[in-house]
C-alpha positions as CSV (number, residue, x, y, z in Angstrom):
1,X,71.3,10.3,90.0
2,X,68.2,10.6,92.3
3,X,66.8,13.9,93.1
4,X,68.3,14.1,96.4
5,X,71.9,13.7,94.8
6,X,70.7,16.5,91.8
7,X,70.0,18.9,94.6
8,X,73.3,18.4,97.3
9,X,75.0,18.8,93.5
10,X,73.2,22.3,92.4
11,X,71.8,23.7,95.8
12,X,68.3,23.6,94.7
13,X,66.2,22.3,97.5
14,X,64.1,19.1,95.8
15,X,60.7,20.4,96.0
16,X,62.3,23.0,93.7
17,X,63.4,20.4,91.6
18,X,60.3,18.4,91.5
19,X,58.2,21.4,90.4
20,X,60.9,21.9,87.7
21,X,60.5,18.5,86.2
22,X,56.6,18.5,86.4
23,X,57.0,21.7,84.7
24,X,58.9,20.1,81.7
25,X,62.1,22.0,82.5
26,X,64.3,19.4,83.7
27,X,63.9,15.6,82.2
28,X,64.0,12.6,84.0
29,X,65.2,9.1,82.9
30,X,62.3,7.9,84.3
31,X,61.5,6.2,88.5
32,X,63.6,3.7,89.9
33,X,62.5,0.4,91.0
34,X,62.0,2.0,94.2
35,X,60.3,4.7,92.5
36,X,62.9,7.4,93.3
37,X,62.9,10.1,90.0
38,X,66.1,9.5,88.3
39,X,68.3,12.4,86.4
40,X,71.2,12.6,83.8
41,X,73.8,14.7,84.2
42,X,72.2,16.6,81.5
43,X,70.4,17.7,84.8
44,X,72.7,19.3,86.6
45,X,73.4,21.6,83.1
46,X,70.0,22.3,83.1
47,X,69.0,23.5,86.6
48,X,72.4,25.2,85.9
49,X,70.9,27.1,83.4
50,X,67.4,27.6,84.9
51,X,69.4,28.8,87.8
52,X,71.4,31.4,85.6
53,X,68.3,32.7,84.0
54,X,66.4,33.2,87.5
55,X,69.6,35.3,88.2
56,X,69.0,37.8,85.6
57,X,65.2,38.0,86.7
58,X,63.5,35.5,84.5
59,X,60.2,34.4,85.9
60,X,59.5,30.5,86.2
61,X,56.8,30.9,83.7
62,X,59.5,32.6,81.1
63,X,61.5,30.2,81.4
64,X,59.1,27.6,80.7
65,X,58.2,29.8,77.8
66,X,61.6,29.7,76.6
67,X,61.5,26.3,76.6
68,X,58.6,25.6,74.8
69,X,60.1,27.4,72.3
70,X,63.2,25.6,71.5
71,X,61.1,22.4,71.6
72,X,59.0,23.8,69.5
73,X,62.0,24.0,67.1
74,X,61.5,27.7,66.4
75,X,64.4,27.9,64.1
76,X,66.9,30.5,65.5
77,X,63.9,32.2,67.4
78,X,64.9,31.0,70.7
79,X,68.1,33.7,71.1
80,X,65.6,36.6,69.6
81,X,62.8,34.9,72.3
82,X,65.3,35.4,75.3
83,X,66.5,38.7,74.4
84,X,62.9,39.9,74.4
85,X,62.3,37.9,77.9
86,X,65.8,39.5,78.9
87,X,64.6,42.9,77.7
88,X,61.2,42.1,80.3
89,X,63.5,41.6,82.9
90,X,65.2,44.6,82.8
91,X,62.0,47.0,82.8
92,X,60.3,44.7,85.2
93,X,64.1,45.6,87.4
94,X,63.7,49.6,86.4
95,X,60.0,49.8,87.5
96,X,61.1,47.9,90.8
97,X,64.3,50.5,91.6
98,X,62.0,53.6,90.8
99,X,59.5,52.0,93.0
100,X,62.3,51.9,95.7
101,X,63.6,55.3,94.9
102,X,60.3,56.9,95.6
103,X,60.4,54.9,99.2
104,X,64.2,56.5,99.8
105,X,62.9,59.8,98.8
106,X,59.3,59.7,101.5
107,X,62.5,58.1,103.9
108,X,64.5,61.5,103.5
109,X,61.4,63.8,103.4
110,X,60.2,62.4,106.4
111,X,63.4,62.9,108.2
112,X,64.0,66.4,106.9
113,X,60.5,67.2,108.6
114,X,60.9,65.2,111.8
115,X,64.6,66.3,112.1
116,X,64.1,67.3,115.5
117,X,61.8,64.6,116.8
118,X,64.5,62.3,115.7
119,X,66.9,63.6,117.2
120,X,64.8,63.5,120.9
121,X,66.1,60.4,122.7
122,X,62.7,60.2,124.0
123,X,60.1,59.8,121.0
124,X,56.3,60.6,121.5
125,X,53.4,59.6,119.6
126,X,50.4,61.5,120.2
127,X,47.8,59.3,121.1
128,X,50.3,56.6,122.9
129,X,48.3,55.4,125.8
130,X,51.8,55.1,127.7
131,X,51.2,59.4,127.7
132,X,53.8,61.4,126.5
133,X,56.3,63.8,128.7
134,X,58.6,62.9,131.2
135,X,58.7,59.1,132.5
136,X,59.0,58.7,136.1
C-alpha cells in the first residue's frame, strides 16, 4: 500500500508517517516505479503500535529507543526497556498534573481575593485608558 492508503487506514496524516519511516520505525518495501513509498501490512501493526505507545506518553525519541533495542536483539531487555520508558512517562505525567494543580490553586486564590471584583458586572483595571467608573 502507498503511504496515502497507510494513512486513510490508521489516521496518521503522511508527513507523520514519512518522518516515522525515516526514523526507522516503520519499514517500507521500498518506492514504486512511480516512486511512491510502498508499505506491508506489517505497517499498519506498527503505526498501530507507535500510536499505542504515544497514548501512554511515550516520546517519538523513546520510541525510537525502544526500537533500537529490540533490533539490537537485547535478549528479553526490550519488556524491562519499556517498563522503564513506561515508568518515564508516568513521572513526566505526575510532574505535569502538579504543575497544573499549582495553576488551579493561584485560579482559586485569586478568586477568593477578587471575590467581589468578580462579581461587578462592570470590571475595572486601574490603568485602562477607557477610565474606570460609570460609562455613559
Amino acid at each position: 500500500m502507498t503511504v496515502g492508503e497507510l494513512s486513510r487506514r490508521t489516521g496518521v496524516p503522511v508527513k507523520t508517517l514519512r518522518a516515522y519511516t525515516d526514523l526507522g520505525l516503520v519499514y517500507t518495501l521500498g518506492r514504486s516505479p512511480a516512486n511512491y513509498r510502498l508499505y506491508t501490512a506489517d505497517a499498519l501493526w506498527c503505526v498501530r503500535f507507535i500510536g499505542e505507545l504515544r497514548g501512554l506518553g511515550l516520546t517519538v525519541a523513546e520510541i525510537r529507543e525502544l526500537t533500537t533495542a529490540y533490533l539490537d536483539g537485547a535478549d528479553g531487555q526490550v519488556g524491562s526497556h519499556l517498563a522503564e520508558l513506561l515508568h518515564r512517562s508516568r513521572e513526566r505525567l505526575r510532574r505535569r498534573i502538579a504543575a497544573h494543580q499549582q495553576i488551579l490553586d493561584r485560579i482559586e486564590t485569586f478568586e477568593a481575593a477578587h471575590q467581589a471584583d468578580l462579581a461587578e458586572s462592570d470590571l475595572c483595571w486601574a490603568g485602562d485608558p477607557r477610565g474606570c467608573g460609570p460609562r455613559a
